[in-house]
C-alpha positions as CSV (number, residue, x, y, z in Angstrom):
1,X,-4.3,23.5,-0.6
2,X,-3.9,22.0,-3.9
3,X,-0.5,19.9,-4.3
4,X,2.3,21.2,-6.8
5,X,4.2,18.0,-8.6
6,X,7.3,19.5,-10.1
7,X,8.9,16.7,-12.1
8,X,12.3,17.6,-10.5
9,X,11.4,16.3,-7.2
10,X,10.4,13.1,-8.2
11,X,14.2,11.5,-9.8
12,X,14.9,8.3,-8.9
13,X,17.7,7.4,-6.5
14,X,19.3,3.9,-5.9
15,X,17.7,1.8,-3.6
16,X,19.2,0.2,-0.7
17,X,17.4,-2.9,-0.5
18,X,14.2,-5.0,-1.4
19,X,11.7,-6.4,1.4
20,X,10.5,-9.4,0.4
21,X,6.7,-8.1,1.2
22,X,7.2,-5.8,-2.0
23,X,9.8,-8.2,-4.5
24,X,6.5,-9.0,-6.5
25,X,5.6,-5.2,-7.1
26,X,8.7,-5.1,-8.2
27,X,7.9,-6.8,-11.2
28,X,4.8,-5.0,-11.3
29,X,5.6,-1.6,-11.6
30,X,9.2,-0.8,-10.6
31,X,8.7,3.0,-10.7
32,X,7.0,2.3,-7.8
33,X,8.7,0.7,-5.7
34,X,11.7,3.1,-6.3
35,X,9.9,5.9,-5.2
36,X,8.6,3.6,-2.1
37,X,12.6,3.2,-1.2
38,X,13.2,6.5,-2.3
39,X,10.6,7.9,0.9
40,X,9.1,9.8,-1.4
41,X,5.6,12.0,-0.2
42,X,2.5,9.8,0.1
43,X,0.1,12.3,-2.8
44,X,-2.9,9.9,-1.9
45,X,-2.8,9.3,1.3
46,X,-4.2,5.3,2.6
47,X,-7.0,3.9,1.3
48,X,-9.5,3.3,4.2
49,X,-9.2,-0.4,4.0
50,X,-5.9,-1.0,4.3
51,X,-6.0,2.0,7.1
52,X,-7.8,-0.3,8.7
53,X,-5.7,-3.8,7.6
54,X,-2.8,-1.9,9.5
55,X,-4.5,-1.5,12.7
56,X,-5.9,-5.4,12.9
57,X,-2.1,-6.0,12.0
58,X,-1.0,-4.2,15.2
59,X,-3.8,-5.6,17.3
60,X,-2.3,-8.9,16.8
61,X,1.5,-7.9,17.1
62,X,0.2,-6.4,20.6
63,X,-1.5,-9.5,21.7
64,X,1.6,-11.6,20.6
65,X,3.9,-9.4,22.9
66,X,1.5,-8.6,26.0
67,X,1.0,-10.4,29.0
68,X,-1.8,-11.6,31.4
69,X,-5.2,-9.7,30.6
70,X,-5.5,-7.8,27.2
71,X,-7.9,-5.0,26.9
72,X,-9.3,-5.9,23.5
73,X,-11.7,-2.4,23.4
74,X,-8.9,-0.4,24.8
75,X,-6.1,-1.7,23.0
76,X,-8.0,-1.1,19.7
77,X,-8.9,2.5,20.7
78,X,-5.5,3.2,21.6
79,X,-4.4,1.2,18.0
80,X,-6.5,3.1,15.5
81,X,-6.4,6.5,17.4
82,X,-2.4,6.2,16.2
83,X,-3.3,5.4,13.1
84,X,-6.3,8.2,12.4
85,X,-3.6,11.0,13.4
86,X,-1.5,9.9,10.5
87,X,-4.6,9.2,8.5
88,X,-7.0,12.2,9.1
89,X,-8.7,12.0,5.5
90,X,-10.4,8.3,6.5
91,X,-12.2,9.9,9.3
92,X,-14.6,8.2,10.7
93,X,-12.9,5.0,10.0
94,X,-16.0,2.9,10.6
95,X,-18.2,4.7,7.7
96,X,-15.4,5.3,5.2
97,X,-13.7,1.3,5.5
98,X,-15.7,-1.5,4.1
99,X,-16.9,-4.0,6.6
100,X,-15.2,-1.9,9.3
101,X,-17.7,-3.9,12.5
102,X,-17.7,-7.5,10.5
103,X,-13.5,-7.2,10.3
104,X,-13.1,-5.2,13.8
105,X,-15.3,-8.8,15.5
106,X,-13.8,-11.2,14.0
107,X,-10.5,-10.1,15.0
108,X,-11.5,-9.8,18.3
109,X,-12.7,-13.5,18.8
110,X,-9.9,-14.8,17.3
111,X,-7.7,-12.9,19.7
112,X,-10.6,-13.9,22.8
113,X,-10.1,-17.5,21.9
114,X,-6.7,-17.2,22.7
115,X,-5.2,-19.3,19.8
116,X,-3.2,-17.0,18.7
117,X,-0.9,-17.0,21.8
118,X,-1.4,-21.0,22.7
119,X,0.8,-21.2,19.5
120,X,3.3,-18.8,20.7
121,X,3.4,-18.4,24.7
122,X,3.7,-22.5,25.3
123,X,6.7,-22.1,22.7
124,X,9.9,-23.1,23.7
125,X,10.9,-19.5,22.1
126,X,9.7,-16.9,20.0
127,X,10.4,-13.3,18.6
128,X,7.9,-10.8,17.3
129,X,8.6,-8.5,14.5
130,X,11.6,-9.2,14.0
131,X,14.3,-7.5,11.4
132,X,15.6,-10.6,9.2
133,X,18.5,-9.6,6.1
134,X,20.7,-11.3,3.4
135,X,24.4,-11.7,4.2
136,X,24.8,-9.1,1.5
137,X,22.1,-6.6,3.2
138,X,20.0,-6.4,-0.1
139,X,17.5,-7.9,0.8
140,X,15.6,-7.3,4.4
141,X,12.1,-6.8,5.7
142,X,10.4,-7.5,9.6
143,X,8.8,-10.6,9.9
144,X,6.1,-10.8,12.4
145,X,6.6,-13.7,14.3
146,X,9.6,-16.4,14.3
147,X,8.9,-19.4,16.6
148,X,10.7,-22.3,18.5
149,X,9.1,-25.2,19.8
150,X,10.4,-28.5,20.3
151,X,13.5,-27.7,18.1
152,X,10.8,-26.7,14.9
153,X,11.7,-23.3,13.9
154,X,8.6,-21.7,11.9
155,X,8.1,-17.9,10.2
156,X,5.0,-16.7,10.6
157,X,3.4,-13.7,9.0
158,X,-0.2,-12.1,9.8
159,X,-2.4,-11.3,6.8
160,X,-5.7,-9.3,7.5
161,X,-6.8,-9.4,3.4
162,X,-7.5,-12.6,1.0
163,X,-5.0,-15.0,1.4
164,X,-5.7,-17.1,-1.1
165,X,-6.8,-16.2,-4.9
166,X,-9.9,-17.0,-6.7
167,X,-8.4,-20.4,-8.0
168,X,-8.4,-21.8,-4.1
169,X,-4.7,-20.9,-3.9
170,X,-2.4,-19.3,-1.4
171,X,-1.5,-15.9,-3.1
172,X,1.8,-16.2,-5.8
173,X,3.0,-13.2,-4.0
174,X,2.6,-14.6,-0.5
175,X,4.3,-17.7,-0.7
176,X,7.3,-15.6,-2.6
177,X,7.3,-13.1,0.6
178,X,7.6,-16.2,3.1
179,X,10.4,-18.0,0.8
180,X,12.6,-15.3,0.9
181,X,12.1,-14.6,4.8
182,X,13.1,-18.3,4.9
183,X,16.4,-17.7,2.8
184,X,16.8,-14.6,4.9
185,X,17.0,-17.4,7.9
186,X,19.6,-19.5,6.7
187,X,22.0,-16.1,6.9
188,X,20.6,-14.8,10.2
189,X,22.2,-15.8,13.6
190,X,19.2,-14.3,15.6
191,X,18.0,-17.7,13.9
192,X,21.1,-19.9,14.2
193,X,21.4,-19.6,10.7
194,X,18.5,-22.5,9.9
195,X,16.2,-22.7,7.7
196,X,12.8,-22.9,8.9
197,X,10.5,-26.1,9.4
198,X,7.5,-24.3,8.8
199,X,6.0,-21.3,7.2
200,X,2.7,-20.1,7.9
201,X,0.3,-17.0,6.9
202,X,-2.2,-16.5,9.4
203,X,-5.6,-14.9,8.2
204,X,-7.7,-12.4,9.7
205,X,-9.9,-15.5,10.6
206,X,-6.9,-16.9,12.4
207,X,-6.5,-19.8,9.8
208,X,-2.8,-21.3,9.5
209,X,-1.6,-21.8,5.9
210,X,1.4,-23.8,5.8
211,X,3.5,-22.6,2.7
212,X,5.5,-25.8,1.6
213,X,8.8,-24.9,0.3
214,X,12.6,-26.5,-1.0
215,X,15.8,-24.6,0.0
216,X,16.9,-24.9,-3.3
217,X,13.7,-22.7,-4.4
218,X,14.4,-19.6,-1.7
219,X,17.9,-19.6,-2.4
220,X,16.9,-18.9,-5.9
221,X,14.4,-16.1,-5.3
222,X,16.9,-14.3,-3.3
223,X,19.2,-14.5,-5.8
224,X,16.9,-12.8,-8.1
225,X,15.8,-10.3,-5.9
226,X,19.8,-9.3,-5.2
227,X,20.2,-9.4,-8.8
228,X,17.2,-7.6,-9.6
229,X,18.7,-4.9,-7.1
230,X,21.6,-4.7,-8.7
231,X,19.8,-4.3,-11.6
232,X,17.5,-1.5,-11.1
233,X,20.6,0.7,-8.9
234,X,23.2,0.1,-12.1
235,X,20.2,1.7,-14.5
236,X,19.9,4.5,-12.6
237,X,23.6,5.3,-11.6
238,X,24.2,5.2,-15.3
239,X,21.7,7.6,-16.2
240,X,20.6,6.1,-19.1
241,X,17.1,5.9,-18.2
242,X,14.4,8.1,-17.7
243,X,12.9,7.6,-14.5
244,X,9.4,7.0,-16.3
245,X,10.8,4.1,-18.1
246,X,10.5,2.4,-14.6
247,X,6.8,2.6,-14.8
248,X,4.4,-0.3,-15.7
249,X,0.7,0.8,-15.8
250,X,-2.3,-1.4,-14.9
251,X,-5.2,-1.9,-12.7
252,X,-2.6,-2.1,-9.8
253,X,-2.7,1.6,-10.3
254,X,-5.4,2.4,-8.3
255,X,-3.4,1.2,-5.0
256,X,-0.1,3.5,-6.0
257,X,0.2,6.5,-3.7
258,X,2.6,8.2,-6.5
259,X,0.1,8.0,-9.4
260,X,-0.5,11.7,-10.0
261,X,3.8,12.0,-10.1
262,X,3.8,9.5,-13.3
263,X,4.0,10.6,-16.6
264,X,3.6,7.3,-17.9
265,X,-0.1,7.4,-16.0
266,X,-1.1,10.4,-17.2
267,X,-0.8,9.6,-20.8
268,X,-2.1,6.2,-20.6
269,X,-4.5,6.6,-18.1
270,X,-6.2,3.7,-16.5
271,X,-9.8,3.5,-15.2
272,X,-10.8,1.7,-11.8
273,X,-14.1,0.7,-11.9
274,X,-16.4,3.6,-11.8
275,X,-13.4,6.0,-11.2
276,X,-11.5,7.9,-13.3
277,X,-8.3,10.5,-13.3
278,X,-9.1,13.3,-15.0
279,X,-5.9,15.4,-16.5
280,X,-5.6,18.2,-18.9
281,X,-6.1,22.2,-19.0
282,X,-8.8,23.4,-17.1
283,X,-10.2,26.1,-19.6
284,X,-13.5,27.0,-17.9
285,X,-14.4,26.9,-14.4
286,X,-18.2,27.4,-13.3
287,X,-20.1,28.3,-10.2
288,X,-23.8,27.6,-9.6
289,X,-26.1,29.4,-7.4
290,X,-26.3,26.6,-5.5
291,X,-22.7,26.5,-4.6
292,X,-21.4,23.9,-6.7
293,X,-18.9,24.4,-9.6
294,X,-18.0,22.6,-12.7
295,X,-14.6,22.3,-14.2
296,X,-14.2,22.2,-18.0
297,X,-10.8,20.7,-19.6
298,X,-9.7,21.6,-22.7
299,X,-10.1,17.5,-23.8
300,X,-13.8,17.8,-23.9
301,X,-14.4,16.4,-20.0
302,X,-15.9,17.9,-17.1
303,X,-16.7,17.4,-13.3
304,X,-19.4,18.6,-11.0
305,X,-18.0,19.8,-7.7
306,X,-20.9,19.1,-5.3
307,X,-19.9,21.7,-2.7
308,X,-21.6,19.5,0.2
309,X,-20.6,15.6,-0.9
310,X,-16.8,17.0,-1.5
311,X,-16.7,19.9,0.9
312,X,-12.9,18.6,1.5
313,X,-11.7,20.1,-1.5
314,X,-13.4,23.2,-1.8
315,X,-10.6,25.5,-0.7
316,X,-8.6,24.1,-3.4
317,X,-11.4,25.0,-6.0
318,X,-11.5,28.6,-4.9
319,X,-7.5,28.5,-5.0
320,X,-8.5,27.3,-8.5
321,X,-10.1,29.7,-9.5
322,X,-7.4,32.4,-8.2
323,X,-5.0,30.6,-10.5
324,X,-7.1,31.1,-13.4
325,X,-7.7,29.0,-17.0
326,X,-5.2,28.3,-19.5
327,X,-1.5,27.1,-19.9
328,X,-1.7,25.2,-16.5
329,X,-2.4,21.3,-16.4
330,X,-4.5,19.6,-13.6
331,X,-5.0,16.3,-12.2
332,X,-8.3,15.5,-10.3
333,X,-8.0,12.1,-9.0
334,X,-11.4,9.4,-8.0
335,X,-13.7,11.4,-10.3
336,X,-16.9,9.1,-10.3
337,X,-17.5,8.2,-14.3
338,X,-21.4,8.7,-16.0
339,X,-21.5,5.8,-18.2
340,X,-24.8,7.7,-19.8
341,X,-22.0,10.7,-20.6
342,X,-18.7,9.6,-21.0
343,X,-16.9,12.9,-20.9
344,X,-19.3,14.2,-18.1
345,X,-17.8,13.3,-14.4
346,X,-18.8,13.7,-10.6
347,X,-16.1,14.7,-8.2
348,X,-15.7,11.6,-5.0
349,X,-15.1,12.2,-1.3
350,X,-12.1,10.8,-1.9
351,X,-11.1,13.6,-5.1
352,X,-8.1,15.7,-5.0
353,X,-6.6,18.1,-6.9
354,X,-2.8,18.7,-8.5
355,X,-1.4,21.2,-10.3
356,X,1.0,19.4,-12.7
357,X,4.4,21.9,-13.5
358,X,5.3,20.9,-17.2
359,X,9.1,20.6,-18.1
């Protein structure tokens, strides 16, 4: 069925507060993360690989929190059968994820080698996914493992991506997450109100990286991230702003779930790789004996609907061709680009069509 974005369903609302896993998209496309803490629909659905990110994310949280013998096979089944119901486009997981056997073994050796729970079992205390806020509740977020031993409090967080960037360093936006879950400790009495000795990230590989950090430094961030709330919720209650003005486009993009909501994307769109959006007035649509069907748009660009490749979407192209040509604009998302024939595009697995209602 093809999606309907009518531009009145997508206003922005205040938000209640920032996690300080998403403080950095903030700054990089605030639109965004609006419509994040506005619960508004999911239009793309989850990319495979972080489908799959998720589940080694839980398979760790479960280890932290079980007890005796762990059922590495069986836990995993029962982990990314959870996650397949909610993700039913990704199917199967292990052909539509990159490196789906390389990432699902090497979480499983890490987890077999017991490290993991050495570091938190033989503590004197700890506390898995835990909910950690400011004093003024603007700022909150779960943090997935806080830890007692010998008096040394350390915040832990799980990361199943790249950790650190191509210079050899920790992530800007991972040390920012861990500073402000630290200045979230110094207000929280599930911590005794301390701030922590230690922060570490722990890779997929089941590295520690200590983030080193001043108090002085975390107090600030939160600071900007309450201001920054403040911010962004007096914009919008004034009504001053259009909710597109919010919007920041770049190659981050790709990742947003909202993309085919923003005006701001659609006229200045951005190309990912060897994808493309494609947007405009379908004025032709074609069908070849072979079953496969070709969309013209009034902007001079086309893509081939290969009715076997993309046979996900080919209920929507016969509901496309009910609707008819003319007047009505459409969005087809991950069209694969012919560098040979720039206007000349090949519809993904991954494709999916909107019908845009104009104001």
């Amino acid at each position: 069925m093809i999606t309907t974005i009518n531009p009145e369903d997508w206003k922005v609302e205040p938000i209640k507060r920032i996690s300080p896993s998403r403080f950095s998209n903030v700054n990089d496309c605030t639109l965004r993360e609006i419509w994040s803490s506005n619960k508004k629909e999911n239009l793309m659905g989850n990319h495979p690989d972080a489908v799959l990110g998720s589940i080694i994310h839980m398979m760790f949280e479960n280890y932290v929190k079980s007890s005796g013998n762990f059922d590495f096979e069986n836990v995993w089944s029962s982990v990314e059968k959870k996650f397949i119901n909610d993700n039913l486009d990704v199917v199967p997981l292990s052909k539509t994820s990159s490196y789906y056997w390389v990432k699902k073994e090497l979480a499983k050796r890490y987890i077999e080698k017991g490290q993991l729970r050495t570091h938190t079992k033989n503590a004197v205390n700890y506390k898995a996914e835990e909910w950690l806020e400011s004093k003024s509740k603007k700022v909150g977020g779960i943090i997935d493992l806080i830890r007692y031993n010998n008096d040394q409090l350390s915040l832990m967080d799980f990361k199943t991506g790249k950790v650190y960037d191509n210079d050899g360093r920790i992530k800007e936006n991972y040390e920012i997450q861990l500073k402000l879950y630290a200045a979230l400790s110094s207000e929280n009495k599930k911590t005794n109100y301390k701030w922590p000795d230690h922060l570490f990230l722990i890779d997929k590989n089941g590295k520690y990286c200590e983030i080193k950090y001043s108090e002085e430094e975390a107090s600030k961030l939160l600071l900007e991230a309450e201001t920054l709330l403040d911010d962004i919720n007096k914009r919008i209650n004034s009504g001053s702003s259009d909710a597109f003005e919010f919007a920041v486009t770049g190659e981050y993009c790709s990742f947003c779930q909202f993309r085919p909501a923003c005006v701001k994307f659609r006229e200045q769109p951005v190309s990912f790789d060897y994808l493309e959006d494609i947007y405009g007035e379908v004025i032709d649509i074609k069908e070849f004996s072979n079953g496969n069907h070709k969309i013209y748009f009034k902007n001079n660009k086309s893509v081939l609907i290969n009715a076997v490749y993309t046979s996900g979407i080919n209920n929507e192209i016969i509901e496309l061709k009910k609707m008819g040509t003319g007047n009505t604009l459409f969005l087809l998302t991950n069209c694969i680009k012919n560098d040979s024939m720039p206007n000349q595009y090949k519809a993904s697995k991954r494709t999916l069509i909107f019908e845009i209602v104009s104001v």
